[in-house]
C-alpha positions in Angstrom: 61.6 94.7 99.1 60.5 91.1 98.9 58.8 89.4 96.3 58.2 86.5 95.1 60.1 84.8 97.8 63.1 86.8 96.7 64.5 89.7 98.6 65.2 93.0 95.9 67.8 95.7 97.9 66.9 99.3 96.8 69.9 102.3 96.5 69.4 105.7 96.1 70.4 106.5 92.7 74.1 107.9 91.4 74.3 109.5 88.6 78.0 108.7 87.9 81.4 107.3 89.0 84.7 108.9 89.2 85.8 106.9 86.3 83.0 109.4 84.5 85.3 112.5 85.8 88.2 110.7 84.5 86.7 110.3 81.1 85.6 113.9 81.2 89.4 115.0 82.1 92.2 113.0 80.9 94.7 115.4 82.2 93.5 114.9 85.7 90.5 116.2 88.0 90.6 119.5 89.0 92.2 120.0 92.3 89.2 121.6 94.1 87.3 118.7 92.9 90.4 115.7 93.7 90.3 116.8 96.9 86.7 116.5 97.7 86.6 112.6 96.3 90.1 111.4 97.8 88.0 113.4 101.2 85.4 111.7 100.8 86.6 108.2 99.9 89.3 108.3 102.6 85.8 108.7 105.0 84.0 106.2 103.9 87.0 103.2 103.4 87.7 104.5 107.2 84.4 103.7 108.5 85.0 100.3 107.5 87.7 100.0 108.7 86.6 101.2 112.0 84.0 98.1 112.1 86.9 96.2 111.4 86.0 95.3 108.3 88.6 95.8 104.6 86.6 96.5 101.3 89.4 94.8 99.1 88.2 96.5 95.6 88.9 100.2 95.9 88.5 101.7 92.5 87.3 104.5 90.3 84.5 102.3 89.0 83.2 101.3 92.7 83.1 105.3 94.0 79.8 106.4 92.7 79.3 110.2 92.4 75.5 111.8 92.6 74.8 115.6 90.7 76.1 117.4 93.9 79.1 116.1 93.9 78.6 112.9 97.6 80.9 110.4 97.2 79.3 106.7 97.5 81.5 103.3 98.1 79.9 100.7 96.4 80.7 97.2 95.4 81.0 95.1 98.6 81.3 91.6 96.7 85.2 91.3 97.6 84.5 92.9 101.7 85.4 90.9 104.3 85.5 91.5 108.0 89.1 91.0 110.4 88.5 87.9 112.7 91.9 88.5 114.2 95.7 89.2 113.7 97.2 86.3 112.0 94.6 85.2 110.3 94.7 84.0 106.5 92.8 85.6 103.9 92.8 85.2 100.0 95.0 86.9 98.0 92.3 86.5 95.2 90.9 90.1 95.3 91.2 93.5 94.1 91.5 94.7 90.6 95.5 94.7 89.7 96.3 97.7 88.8 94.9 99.0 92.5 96.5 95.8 94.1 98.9 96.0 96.9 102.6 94.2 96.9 101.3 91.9 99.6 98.1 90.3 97.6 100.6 90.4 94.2 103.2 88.5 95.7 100.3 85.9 97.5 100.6 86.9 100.7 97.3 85.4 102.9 97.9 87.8 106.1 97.2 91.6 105.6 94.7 93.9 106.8 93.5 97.8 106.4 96.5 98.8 104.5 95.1 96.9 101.2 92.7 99.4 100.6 95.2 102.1 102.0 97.3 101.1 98.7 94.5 101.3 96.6 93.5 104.6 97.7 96.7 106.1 96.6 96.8 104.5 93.1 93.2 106.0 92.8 94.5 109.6 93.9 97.5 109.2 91.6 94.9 108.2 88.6 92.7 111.5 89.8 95.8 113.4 89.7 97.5 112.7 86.1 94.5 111.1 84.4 96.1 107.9 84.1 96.6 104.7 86.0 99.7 104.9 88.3 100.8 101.5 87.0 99.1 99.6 84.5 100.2 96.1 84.7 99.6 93.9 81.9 100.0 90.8 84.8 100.9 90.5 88.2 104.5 90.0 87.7 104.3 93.2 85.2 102.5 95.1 88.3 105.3 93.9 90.8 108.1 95.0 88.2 106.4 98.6 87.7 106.3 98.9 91.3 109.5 98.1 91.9 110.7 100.5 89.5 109.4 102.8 91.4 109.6 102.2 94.8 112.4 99.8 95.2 112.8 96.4 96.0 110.1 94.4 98.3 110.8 94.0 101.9 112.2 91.1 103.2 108.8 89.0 103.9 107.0 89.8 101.0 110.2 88.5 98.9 110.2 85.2 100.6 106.3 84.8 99.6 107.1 85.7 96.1 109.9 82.8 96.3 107.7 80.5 97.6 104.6 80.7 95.5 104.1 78.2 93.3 102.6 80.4 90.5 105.7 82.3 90.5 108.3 79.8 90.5 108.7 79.2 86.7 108.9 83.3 86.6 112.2 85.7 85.8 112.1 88.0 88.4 113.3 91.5 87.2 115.6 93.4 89.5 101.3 110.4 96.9 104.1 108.9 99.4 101.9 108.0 102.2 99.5 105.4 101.1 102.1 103.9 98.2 104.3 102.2 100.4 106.1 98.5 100.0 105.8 97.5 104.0 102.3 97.7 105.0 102.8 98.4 108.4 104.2 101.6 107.4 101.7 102.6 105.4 99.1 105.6 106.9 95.6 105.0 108.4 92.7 106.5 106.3 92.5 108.2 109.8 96.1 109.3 109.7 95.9 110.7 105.9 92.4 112.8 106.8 94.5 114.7 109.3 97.1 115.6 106.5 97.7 119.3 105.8 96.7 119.1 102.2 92.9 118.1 103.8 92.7 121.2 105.7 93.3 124.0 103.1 89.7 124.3 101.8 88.0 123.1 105.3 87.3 119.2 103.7 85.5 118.4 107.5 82.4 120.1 105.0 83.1 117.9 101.9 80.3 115.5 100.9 77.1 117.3 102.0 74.1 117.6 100.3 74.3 120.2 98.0 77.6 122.0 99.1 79.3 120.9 96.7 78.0 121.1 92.9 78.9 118.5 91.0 79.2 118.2 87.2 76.5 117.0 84.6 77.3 113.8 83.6 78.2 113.2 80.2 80.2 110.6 78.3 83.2 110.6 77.3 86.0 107.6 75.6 87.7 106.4 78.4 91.8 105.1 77.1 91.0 101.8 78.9 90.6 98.4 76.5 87.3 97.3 75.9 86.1 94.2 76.8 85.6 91.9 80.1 87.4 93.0 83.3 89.2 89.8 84.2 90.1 88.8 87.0 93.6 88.9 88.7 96.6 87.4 86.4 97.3 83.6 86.8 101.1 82.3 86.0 102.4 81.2 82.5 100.1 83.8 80.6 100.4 87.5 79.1 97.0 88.5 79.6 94.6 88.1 82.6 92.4 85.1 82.5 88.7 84.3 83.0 87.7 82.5 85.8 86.0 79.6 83.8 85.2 80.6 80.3 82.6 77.0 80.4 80.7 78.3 82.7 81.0 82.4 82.1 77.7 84.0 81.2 78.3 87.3 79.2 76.7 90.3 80.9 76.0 93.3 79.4 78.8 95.7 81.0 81.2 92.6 81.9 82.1 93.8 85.2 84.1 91.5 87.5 82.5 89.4 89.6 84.0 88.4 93.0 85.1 84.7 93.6 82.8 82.3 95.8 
């Protein structure tokens, strides 16, 4: 619609997220219900990656859920489209706790398997009600990880070493998407051809009216209130704000991406 000179964008309106079913149940999602969303997401993250492009924020807050139960992926502010292998990229994106190894460590050449990553911590959150691994900064995030996982491969170690945020820092020595070398990580193509897909016939998951969804209601959600900061910068406990000078308070404090 424009007006005014301006140019207005008009969605169809969701009537929830998944962070909503979270709320609702802090033991996990249902697994009838898991399914369909992880389905669902896996879709949509692939078709942008099929037109080569990464969405770089994948998240409970940015998959919307309508009243029967279609998954939307929203919140394109951190997408950005491949120009080529080799390329550089910023590491500046995602929301930590959903953040690969490669953008934690500052790597500047990745690809698809970004939102891969983040599409197993999601379907870990849907599945025990928490966050996978709740980082209180990025070198918090890398040490939970490797706790769990293991050590970083070889390249992603030699990033870490190198970048400057890092150099002042002690470093403290679902299977197919959570996986330290990106190149072994599955395609969202690849993990919608898994047998736990094919149980409850997902190829019908996500039409109109197949699937009931829940009503909406709300519930207290265990994260801290506040501002979403942005990712952690070195030689602080808590994640900063991009310019506190210049910050203009919105009413629900999402994050906005970097220009």
């Amino acid at each position: 619609v424009l007006r005014k000179r301006r140019l207005h964008l008009v969605f169809e309106f969701c009537e929830q997220t998944v962070l909503n079913e979270l709320d609702k149940h802090p033991g996990g999602v249902p697994e009838g219900q898991l399914k369909s969303i992880v389905w669902q997401t896996l879709q949509a993250v692939n078709f942008c990656h099929k037109h080569n492009c990464i969405h770089r924020d994948v998240k409970p807050e940015n998959i919307l859920l309508t009243k029967s139960g279609v998954i939307k992926l929203c919140d394109f502010g951190f997408a950005r489209i491949l120009t080529g292998p080799g390329d550089d990229y910023t590491d500046y994106v995602a929301t930590r706790w959903y953040r690969a190894p490669e953008l934690l460590v500052g790597d500047t050449q990745y690809g698809p398997p970004v939102d891969v990553w983040a599409l197993g911590c999601v379907f870990a959150e849907l599945l025990h009600g928490n966050p996978l691994w709740p980082g209180r900064s990025d070198v918090d995030q890398l040490y939970l990880m490797r706790k769990t996982l293991g050590d970083l491969i070889p390249r992603h170690q030699q990033v870490f070493r190198s970048n400057v945020f890092f150099i002042s820092t002690y470093w403290r020595d679902d299977q197919s998407c959570l996986v330290m070398d990106p190149s072994l990580r599955l395609s969202c193509e690849e993990l919608l051809e898994l047998p736990y897909f094919q149980e409850d016939g997902g190829a019908s998951w996500g039409r109109e009216g197949e699937r009931p969804g829940r009503r909406h209601e709300r519930g207290s959600r265990r994260r801290q209130t506040g501002p979403q900061y942005l990712p952690q910068l070195p030689s602080s406990n808590i994640s900063p704000a991009p310019d506190i000078k210049k910050q203009v308070k919105h009413k629900y404090d999402h994050h906005l991406p970097n220009i």
